[in-house]
C-alpha positions as CSV (number, residue, x, y, z in Angstrom):
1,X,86.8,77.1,121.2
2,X,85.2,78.3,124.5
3,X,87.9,81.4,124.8
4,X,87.1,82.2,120.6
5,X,83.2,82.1,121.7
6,X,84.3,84.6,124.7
7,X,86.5,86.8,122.2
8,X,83.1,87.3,119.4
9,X,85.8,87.2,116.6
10,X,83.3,85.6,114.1
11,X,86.2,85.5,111.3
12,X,88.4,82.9,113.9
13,X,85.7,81.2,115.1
14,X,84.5,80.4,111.4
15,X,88.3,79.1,110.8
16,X,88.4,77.2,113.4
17,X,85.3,75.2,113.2
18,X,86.1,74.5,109.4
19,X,89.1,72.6,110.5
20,X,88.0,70.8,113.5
21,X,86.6,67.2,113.0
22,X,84.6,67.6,116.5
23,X,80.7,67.5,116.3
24,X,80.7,69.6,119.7
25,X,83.4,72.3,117.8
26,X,80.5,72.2,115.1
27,X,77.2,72.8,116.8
28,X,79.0,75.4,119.6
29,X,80.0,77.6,116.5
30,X,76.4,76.7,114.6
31,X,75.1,77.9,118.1
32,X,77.6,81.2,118.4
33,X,77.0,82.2,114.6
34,X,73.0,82.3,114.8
35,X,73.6,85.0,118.0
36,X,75.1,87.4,114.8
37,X,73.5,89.3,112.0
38,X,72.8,85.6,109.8
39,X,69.9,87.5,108.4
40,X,71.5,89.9,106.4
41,X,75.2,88.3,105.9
42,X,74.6,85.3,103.7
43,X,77.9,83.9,104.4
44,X,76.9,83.3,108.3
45,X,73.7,81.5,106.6
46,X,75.7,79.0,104.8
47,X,78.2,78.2,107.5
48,X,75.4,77.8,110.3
49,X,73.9,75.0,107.8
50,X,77.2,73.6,106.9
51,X,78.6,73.4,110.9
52,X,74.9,71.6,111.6
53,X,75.2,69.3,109.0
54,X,78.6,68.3,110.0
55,X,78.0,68.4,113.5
56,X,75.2,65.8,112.7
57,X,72.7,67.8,114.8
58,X,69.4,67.7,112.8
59,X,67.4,69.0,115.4
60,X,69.1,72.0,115.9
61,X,69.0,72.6,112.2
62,X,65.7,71.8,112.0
63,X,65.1,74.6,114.5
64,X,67.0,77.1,112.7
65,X,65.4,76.7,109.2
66,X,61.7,77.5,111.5
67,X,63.8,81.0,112.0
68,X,64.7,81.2,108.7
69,X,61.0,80.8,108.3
70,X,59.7,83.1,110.7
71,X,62.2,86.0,109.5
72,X,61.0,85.2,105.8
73,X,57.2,85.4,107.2
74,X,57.7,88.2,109.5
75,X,59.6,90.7,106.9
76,X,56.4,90.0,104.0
């Protein structure tokens, strides 16, 4: 996963997160994807949520709905 984080191919790292059954796999590509354009590709959105959720990592989701937030907030 470390070398996919290195190489910034989103598509892979996507792929290979969805068929790992690792919490660390999960929350490292929740943690890669939020670096990219989330706000405007929808598909990012739901994956970041989705690797969280599996990844059991609460917190960290918890923080990245207060961006979602902030970006809502900040745009209005």
């Amino acid at each position: 996963m470390k070398c996919l984080l290195k190489s910034g191919d989103t598509d892979k790292i996507i792929f290979f997160a969805g068929v790992s059954r690792q919490k660390e796999i999960y929350v490292m590509a929740g943690n890669y994807l939020q670096t990219e354009d989330w706000k405007s590709k929808p598909e990012l959105l739901k994956s970041i949520i989705s690797f969280y959720t599996k990844g059991k990592a609460p917190h960290l989701l918890a923080n990245f709905y207060v961006s979602c937030a902030q970006v809502s907030v900040s745009t209005f």
